[in-house]
N, C-alpha and C positions, 0 to 999 in steps of 0.2 A: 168668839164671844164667850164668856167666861158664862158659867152655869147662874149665876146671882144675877146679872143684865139680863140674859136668856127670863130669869123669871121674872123680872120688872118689867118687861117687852109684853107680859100675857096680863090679865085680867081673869082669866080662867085657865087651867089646865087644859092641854089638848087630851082626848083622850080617845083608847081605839072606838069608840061610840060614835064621839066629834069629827073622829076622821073617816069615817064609815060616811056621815051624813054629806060630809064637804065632798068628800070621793064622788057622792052620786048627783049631787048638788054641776059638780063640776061636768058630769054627761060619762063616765066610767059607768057602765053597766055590766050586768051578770054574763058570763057567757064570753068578754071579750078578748079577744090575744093583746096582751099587750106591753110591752117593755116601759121600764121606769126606769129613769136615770136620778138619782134625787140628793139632798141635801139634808140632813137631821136636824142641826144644826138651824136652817130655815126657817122649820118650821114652828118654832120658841118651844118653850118648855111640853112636855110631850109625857104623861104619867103611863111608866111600860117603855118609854123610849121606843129604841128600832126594834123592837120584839113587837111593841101597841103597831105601828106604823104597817109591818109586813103582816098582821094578822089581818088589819084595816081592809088592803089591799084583796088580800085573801079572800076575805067575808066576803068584799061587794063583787068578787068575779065567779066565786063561788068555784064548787070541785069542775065547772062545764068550761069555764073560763082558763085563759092561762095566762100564768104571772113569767115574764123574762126580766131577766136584771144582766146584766155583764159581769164578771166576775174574772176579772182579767188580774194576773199574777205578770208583768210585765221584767219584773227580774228576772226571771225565768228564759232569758234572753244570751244571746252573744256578750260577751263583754267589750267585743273590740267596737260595740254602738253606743256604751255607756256615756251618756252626759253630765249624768245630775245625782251624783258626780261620775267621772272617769274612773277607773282605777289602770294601775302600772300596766302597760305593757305586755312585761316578763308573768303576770300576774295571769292572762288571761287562758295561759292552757292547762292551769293547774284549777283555774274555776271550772273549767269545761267540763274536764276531767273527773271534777269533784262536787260538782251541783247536784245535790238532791231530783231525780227525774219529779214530774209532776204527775198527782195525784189527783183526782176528782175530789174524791174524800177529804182532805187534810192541808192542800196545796193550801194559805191563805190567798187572799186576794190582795192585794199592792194598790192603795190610790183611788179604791173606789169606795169608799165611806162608810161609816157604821151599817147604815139599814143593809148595805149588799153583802156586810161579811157577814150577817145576822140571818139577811136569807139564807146564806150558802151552806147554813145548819138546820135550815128546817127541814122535818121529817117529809120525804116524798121529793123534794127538790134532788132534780136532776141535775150534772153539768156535761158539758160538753169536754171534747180529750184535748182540745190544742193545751198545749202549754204555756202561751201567754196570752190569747186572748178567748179564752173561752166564755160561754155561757151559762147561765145557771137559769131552768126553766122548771114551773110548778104548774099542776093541771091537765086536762085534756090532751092537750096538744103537746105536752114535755117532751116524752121521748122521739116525736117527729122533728119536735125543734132541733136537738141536740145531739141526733144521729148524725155519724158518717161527718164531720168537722171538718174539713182539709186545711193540711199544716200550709200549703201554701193560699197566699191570698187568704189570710184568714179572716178578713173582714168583706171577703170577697161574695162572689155568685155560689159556692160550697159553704157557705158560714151560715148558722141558725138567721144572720139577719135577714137573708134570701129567703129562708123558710116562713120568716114573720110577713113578709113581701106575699111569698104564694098564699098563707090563709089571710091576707087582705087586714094585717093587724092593725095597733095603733103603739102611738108613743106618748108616752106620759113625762113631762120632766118637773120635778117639783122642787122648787128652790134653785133649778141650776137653768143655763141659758143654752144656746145652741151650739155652745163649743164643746158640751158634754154628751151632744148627740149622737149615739155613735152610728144612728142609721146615716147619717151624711157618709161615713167612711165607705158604704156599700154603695153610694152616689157615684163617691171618687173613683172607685174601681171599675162601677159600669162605665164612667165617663174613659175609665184608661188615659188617665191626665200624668198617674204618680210615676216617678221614676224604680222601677225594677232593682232589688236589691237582693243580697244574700243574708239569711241571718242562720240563727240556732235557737233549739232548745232542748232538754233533757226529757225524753220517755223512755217509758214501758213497750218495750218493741212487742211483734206478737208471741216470743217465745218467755216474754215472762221478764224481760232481761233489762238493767238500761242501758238506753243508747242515746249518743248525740247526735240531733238530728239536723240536717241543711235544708233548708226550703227556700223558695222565694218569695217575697212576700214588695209591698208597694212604699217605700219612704212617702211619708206625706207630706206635698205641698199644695192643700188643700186646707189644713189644722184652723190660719190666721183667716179665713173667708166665711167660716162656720155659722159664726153671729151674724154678718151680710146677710151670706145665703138664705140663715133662718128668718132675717128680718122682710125681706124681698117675698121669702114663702105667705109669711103671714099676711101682707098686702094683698094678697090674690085668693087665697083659699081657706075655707073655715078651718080655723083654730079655737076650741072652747079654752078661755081663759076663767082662771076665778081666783081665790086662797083656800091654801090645804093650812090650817094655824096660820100661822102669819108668811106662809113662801107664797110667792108667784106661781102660779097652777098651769101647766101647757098640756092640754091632750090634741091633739090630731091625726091623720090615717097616718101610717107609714109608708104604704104606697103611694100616696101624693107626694106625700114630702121626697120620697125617692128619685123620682120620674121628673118632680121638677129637678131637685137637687142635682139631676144626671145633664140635663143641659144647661142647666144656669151656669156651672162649673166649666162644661165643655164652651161657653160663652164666654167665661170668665177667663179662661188659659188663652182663649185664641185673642182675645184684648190683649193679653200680659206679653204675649210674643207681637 
C-alpha cells in the first residue's frame, strides 16, 4: 500500500502514545515475555514509524518485561536449497566458499519486515548466533533467551523458542496471521512430523575464524497447515483479539499454542498418510 492510501486509511496518526494505550487495551502488560511477529505496514500511517512501534512495545513491557522478535537472515543458507530464485549449480561452491560468516551485530535480516530490522538496532537488544534463523531478544529474560542457539533444529527444543515455552511466554502477531507464527515451527519439531535434511551456513568458529558449517535441521511440511492450525487453536482456547492502528491484534500463551499445535499436527500427518 503506497504511503498516500496508507494516510487516507487513518483519521488520525498512530502514534507510540496510541500504540502504548491499544498494546495494553489489547491485555500486553508490564513484565511479560513475549515475541511479535508483526506488519508495519498494517498498522496505517504510524508518526516515528517502526522506531514509534518497538518503543511502544518497549514502554508497555517495561525493562522486567522481554521483547523477542526473529531476526532470521535466511540467505545465509546452502545454495543447493535456493528457490526464490535458484542460482547455477557451478555457482554454488564459490558462494559457500565466499559468503560473508554471520554476525549478530551487522548480519541484516531477510523477509522479516521493517519493525524487526529496526529492533535488531536497538540499544541492549540481544541476538542469538545461528546464522539463519536467529533471534533478537530485549529485557530481563535476553540473555537466557538467546544463549547456547543450536545450529541444528534450529527452530527446535535448543532454539530461544523452547526458552519462551520454559518462562510460560506469550505471542503477539499484529497485522499478520498464523502462517507468520514462528512458535508453530517448535510445534513441528516436538511433533517430529518434518523430513530431516542437511543444510549450511557461514560462522565464526571458536578460534575467531570463518567456517562452513553442516547441520541438520527439519524441511517443513507443516508451512500450508499454519493458518488451520491457528484457526482450530483459537476455537478452543483464549486469544485476546483487538486493533493495534488499523491491523488485527492476536496475543496468546505460547505454551498453549505449542502443546496444542504438537498434536494437532501429529493428528494432522497421521490423516495425510
Amino acid at each position: 500500500m503506497s504511503e498516500k492510501r496508507t494516510i487516507e486509511n487513518r483519521k488520525t496518526p498512530n502514534t507510540m502514545a496510541s500504540l502504548e494505550n491499544e498494546l495494553r487495551q489489547l491485555g500486553l502488560k508490564a513484565k511479560m515475555t513475549v515475541i511479535v511477529h508483526s506488519s508495519l505496514s498494517s498498522l496505517g500511517w504510524t508518526s516515528g514509524g517502526a522506531v514509534a512501534v518497538v518503543q511502544a512495545l518497549m514502554n508497555v513491557l517495561t525493562h522486567e518485561g522481554t521483547l523477542v522478535m526473529p531476526t532470521h537472515s535466511g540467505d545465509l543458507s546452502d545454495p543447493c536449497h535456493w528457490e526464490n530464485p535458484p542460482v547455477p549449480e557451478d555457482w554454488w561452491q564459490t558462494i559457500r566458499d565466499t559468503m560473508p560468516a554471520f554476525d549478530s551485530n551487522y548480519t541484516p535480516t531477510r523477509g522479516m519486515g521493517a519493525i524487526v530490522e529496526v529492533f535488531r538496532t536497538f540499544p541492549n537488544v540481544k541476538r542469538s548466533s545461528h546464522p539463519q534463523v536467529s533471534f533478537g531478544a530485549w529485557g530481563k529474560y535476553a540473555d537466557k533467551i538467546i544463549e547456547n542457539h543450536g545450529l541444528a533444529y534450529g527452530l527446535g527444543k535448543n532454539s530461544p523458542l523452547q526458552k519462551i515455552y520454559d518462562l510460560n511466554g506469550y505471542v503477539l502477531l499484529l497485522g499478520v496471521g498464523h502462517g507468520n507464527n514462528t512458535s508453530l515451527h517448535l510445534a513441528e519439531n516436538l511433533a517430529k512430523i518434518g523430513k530431516k535434511f542437511k543444510t549450511g551456513g557461514p560462522i565464526i568458529n571458536e578460534h575467531g575464524n570463518r567456517e562452513w558449517c553442516e547441520f541438520e535441521d527439519v524441511e517443513s511440511d507443516a508451512d500450508d497447515f499454519f493458518e488451520d492450525l491457528g484457526q482450530h487453536f483459537e476455537a478452543v482456547s483464549t486469544v485476546l483479539t483487538g486493533k493495534i492502528g488499523n491491523a488485527d491484534a492476536k496475543l496468546m500463551n505460547q505454551r498453549e499454542l505449542v502443546d496444542f499445535g504438537t498434536e494437532w499436527l501429529k493428528g494432522k500427518m497421521n490423516d495425510e498418510n
